[in-house]
N, C-alpha and C positions, 0 to 999 in steps of 0.2 A: 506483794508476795513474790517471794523470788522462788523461779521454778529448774534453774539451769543445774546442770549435774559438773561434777569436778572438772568435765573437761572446758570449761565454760557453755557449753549448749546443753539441753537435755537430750539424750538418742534417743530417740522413737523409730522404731521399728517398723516396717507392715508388710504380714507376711500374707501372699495374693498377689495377684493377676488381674482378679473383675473389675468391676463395675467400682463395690464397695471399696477396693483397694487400691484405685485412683484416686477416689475423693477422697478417702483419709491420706497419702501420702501428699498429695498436693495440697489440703487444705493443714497441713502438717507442717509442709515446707514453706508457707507463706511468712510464720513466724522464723524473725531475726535468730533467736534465740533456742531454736529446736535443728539439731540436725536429722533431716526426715530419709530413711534409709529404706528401701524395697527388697523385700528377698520373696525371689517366685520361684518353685522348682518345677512349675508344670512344661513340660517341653523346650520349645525355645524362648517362652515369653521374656526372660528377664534379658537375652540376648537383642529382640526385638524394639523391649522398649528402650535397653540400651543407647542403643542407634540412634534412637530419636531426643536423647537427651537435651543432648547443646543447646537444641534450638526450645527446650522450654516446653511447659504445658500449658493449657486452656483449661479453664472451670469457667462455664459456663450459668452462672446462678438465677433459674427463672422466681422473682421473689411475689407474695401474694396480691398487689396492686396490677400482677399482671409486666412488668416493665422487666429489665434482663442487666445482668451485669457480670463483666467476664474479666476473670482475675489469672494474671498469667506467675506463673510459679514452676518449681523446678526440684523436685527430688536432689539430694547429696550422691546417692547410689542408687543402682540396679544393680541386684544380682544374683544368683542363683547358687553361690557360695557362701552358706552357712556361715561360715568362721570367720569373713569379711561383714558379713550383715548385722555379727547376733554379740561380737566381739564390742563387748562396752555400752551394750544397749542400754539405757533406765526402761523403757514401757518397750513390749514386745506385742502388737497388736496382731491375731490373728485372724484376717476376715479372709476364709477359705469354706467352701460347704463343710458340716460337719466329719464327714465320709475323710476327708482331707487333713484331719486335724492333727492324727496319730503322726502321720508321716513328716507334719512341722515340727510337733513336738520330739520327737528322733533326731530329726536332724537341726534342731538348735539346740537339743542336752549339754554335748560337751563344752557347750559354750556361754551357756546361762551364768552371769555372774550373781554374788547374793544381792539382795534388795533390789534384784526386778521383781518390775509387774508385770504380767501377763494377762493379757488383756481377749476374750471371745467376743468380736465385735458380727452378730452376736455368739453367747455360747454355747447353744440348744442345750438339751438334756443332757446331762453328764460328763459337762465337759472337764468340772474340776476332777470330778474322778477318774480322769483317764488323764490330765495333764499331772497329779500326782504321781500316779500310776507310772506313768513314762520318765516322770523328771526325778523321781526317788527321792532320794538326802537331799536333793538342788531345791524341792519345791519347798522344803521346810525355811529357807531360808528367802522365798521369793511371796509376792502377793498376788493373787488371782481374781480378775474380775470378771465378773459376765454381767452383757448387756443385753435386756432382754429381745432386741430386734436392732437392725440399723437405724442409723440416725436419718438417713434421707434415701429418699426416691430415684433413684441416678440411672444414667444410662450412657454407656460407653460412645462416643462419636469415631472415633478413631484412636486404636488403641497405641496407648503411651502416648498423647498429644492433646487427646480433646476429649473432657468430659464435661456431662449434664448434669446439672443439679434439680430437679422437677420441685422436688418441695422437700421439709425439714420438717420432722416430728416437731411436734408441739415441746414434750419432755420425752424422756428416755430413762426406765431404771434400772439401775445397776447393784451388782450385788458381791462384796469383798469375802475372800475367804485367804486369812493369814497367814502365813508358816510361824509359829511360834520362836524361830531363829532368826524375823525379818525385822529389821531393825531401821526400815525407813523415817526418817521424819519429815517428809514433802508430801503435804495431807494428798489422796490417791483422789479421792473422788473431786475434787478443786482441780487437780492438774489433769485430768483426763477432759474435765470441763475446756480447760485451758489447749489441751491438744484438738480439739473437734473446734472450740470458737463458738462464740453466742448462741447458737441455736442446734440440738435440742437443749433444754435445761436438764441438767441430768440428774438423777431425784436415788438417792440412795435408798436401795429393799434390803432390811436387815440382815437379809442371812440368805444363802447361795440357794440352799430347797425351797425357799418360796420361790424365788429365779425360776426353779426346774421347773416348778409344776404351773409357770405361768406361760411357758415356751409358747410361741404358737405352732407348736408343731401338732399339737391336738386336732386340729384344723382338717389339714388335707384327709387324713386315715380314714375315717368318718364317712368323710362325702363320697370318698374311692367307692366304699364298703358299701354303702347306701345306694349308689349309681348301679354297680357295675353287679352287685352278688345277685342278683336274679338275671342278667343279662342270658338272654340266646345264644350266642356266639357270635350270631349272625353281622357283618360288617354293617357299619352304618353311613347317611350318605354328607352325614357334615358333621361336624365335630360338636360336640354339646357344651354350651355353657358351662364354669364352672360352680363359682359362686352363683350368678345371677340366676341359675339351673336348679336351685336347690331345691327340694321337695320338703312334703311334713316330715316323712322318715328322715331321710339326711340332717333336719333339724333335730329330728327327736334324739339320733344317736349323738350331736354335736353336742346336743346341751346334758346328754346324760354323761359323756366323756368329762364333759367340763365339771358337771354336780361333784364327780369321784372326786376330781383333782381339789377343788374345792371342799370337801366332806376330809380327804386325807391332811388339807391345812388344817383344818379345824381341829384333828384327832392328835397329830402334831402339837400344835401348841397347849393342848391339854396336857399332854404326859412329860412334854420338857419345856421345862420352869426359861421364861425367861425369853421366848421367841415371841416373835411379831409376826406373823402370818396375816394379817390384812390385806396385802397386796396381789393375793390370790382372790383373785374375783372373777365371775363366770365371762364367758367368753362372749356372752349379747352385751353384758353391760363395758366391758374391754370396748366392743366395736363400738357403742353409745359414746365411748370417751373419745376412742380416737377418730373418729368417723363420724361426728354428730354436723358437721357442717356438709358431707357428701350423700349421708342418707334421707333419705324424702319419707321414708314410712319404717316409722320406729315402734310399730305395735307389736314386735314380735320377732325372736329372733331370724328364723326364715325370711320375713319379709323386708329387715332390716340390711340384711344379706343381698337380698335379690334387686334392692333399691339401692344398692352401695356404686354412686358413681365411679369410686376410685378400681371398681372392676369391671368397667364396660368393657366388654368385647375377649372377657379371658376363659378361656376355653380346658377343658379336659385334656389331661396328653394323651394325646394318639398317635397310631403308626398308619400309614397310607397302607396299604397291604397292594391295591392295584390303583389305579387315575379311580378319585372321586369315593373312596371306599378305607372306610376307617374303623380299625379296633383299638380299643383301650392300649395304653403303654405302661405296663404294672412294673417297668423298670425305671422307670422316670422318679426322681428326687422326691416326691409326695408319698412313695411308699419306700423307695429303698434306703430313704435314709429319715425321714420323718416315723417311721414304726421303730427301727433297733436304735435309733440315736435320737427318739422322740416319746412316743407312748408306751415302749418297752421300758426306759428311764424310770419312768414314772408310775407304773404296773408296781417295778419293783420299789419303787419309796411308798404304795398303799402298803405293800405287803407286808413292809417292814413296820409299816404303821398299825395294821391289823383292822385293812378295811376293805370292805367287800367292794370288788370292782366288773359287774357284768356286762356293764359297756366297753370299756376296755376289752375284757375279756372275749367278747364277740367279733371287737373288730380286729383286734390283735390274732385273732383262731382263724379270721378268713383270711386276711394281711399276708400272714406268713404261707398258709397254701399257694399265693398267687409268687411270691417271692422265691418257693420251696425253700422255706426254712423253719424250725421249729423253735418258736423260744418257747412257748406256752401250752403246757400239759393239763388239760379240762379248768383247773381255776390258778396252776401255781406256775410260778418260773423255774421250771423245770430242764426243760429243753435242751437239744442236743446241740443247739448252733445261740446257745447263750453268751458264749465267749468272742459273737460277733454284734455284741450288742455295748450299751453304754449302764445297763443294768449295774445298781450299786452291788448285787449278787457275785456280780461278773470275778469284782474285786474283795471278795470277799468279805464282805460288807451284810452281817447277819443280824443284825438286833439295830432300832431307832437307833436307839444312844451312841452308837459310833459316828452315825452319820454328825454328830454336833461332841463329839472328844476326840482324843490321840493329841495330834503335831501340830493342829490347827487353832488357829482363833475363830472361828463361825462368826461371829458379830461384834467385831472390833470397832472400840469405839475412834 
């Protein structure tokens, strides 16, 4: 299967800094046939890793026999110029926090050519609609994927030089939404295969809202809300488990979180002909699938949670206030950007679906107190700070049925 775009290479993109945006630009650039390009706008990164270009990267791959193997590779570009990075691109990969995503999208517009892909590696809640949103008439003519988490484990050694590869999803799904102007013929889900390399296997989810409401951004809100809404004030004197910490409440809210999201699939594919909603499944049996080799006690979501090797030792955010003395961090990436670009997202796709959401609703009413911000007025998306959220509302997005018509293909075959 030939994957190369007119210029003889296929361009691949990756827009980031992290952890994730080392391993895909290096394991991008291993292939003869891909030129793997970097655009970072955060500070001076793309100036830094610049520097260290010449001399090459490390991927360091620990594989599951336990044994390690280190592949050295090398980026075509760094750069934090837009119009250098995004000029000729085929696959534009965004692996940046969500929070992050508007400000790539901006600034690769002018320069989107038709039949890219654009790629959320992953794309949390609402990401197609806010990369429409920003790319206008461009997106119609471009393809949009989200995946529903990264593909591996990684951990930066030294940045722009040396990264870790810890472990590789088993699979990973993915979910296309079309511009009805895009006129690609290099099947998306095979060549995105083909940019990442043998492992995860990447399993196509029908249509982008099952994506949404599989986010795992469900997660964190939950446990914030279940921990911290009865707290004292009072500092504490080591910082709490996060997962492994988990209580019956913190369960009880997780898995009623998950039932909506789940309940809203189902309501879904009732009223519009022609979806696959299957892939929306509750959040113990998600951890059952992906985590069935690292959990020891599988009777129950809580305790499936609190048995999960793969989070020994992970803790609550906190802030030191003095030596030895810790309160909750209600600014930290678990609420500030997992509630308006996570179970705000998806509040708004029950609503639209016409399904009662009181877990949501609870944890979303205390969330936003701790945030000071309002999206949610007693059961509706209402709120005065809506327009900093990922909400289908936001964009004016009022009845189901939009969300699967207009410009788009939803589930292109």
């Amino acid at each position: 299967m030939c994957f190369v775009g007119m210029s003889g290479k296929l361009v691949v993109v990756t827009c980031g800094g992290g952890n994730g945006a080392h391993c895909l630009a290096g394991l991008a650039a291993m292939r003869s046939d891909i030129e793997s390009r970097v655009l970072t706008l955060y500070k001076d990164e793309a100036e830094r890793w610049s520097a260290k270009l010449d001399s090459g990267m490390l991927i360091t791959v620990h594989n599951e026999d336990g044994s390690k193997k280190t592949i050295e590779t090398k980026p075509a570009l760094v750069t934090k110029d837009p119009q250098k990075a995004i000029t000729g691109a085929d696959y534009i990969f965004i692996v940046v926090p969500a929070f992050a995503h508007a400000q790539y999208f901006e600034a690769m517009s002018p320069y989107v050519g038709e039949n890219t892909v654009i790629v959320g590696l992953p794309g949390q809640a609402g990401f197609e609609f806010e990369c429409v949103h920003i790319l206008k008439s461009k997106a119609k003519t471009s393809a949009i994927v989200t995946f529903e988490s990264l593909p591996w484990a990684c951990r930066l050694i030294e940045f722009g030089k040396n990264i870790e590869i810890l472990g590789f999803k088993d699979t990973l799904g993915a979910s296309i939404l079309k511009g009805k102007q895009c006129n690609l013929t290099r099947p998306i889900i095979e060549t995105n295969q083909y940019i990442l390399g043998e492992k995860p296997k990447v399993r196509r989810v029908q249509n982008y809202i099952a994506i949404t409401l599989m986010a795992k951004s469900i997660v964190h809100p939950p446990i914030m809300y279940g921990k911290w809404s009865q707290w004292d004030g009072k500092p504490l004197k080591e910082k709490p488990l996060f997962y492994q910490g988990i209580d019956e409440r913190q369960a009880e809210l997780l898995s009623g979180v998950s039932d909506e999201c789940m309940a809203t699939a189902k309501a879904i594919e009732k009223k519009i002909e022609g979806l696959d909603m299957s892939d929306v499944i509750h959040v113990f049996d998600w951890y059952l699938n992906y985590y069935s080799d690292q959990i020891t006690d599988k009777s129950n979501l809580m305790m499936a949670m609190r048995t999960n090797k793969a989070y020994n030792g992970l803790v609550h955010p906190m802030k030191e206030v003095e030596p030895g003395k810790f309160v909750p961090d209600f600014t930290y990436r678990y609420m500030k950007e997992d509630v308006p670009e996570g179970i705000v997202p998806m509040k708004g796709i029950a609503e639209l679906a016409g399904v009662a959401t009181p877990y949501l609703d609870e944890v979303i009413t205390w969330c936003q107190k701790q945030l000071n911000k309002e999206f949610i007025v007693g059961t509706s998306l209402t709120g005065k700070d809506l327009e900093e959220t990922r909400a289908p509302q936001k964009y004016g997005i009022s009845t189901l049925q939009e969300l699967f018509s207009g410009d788009f293909e939803t589930t292109p075959i």
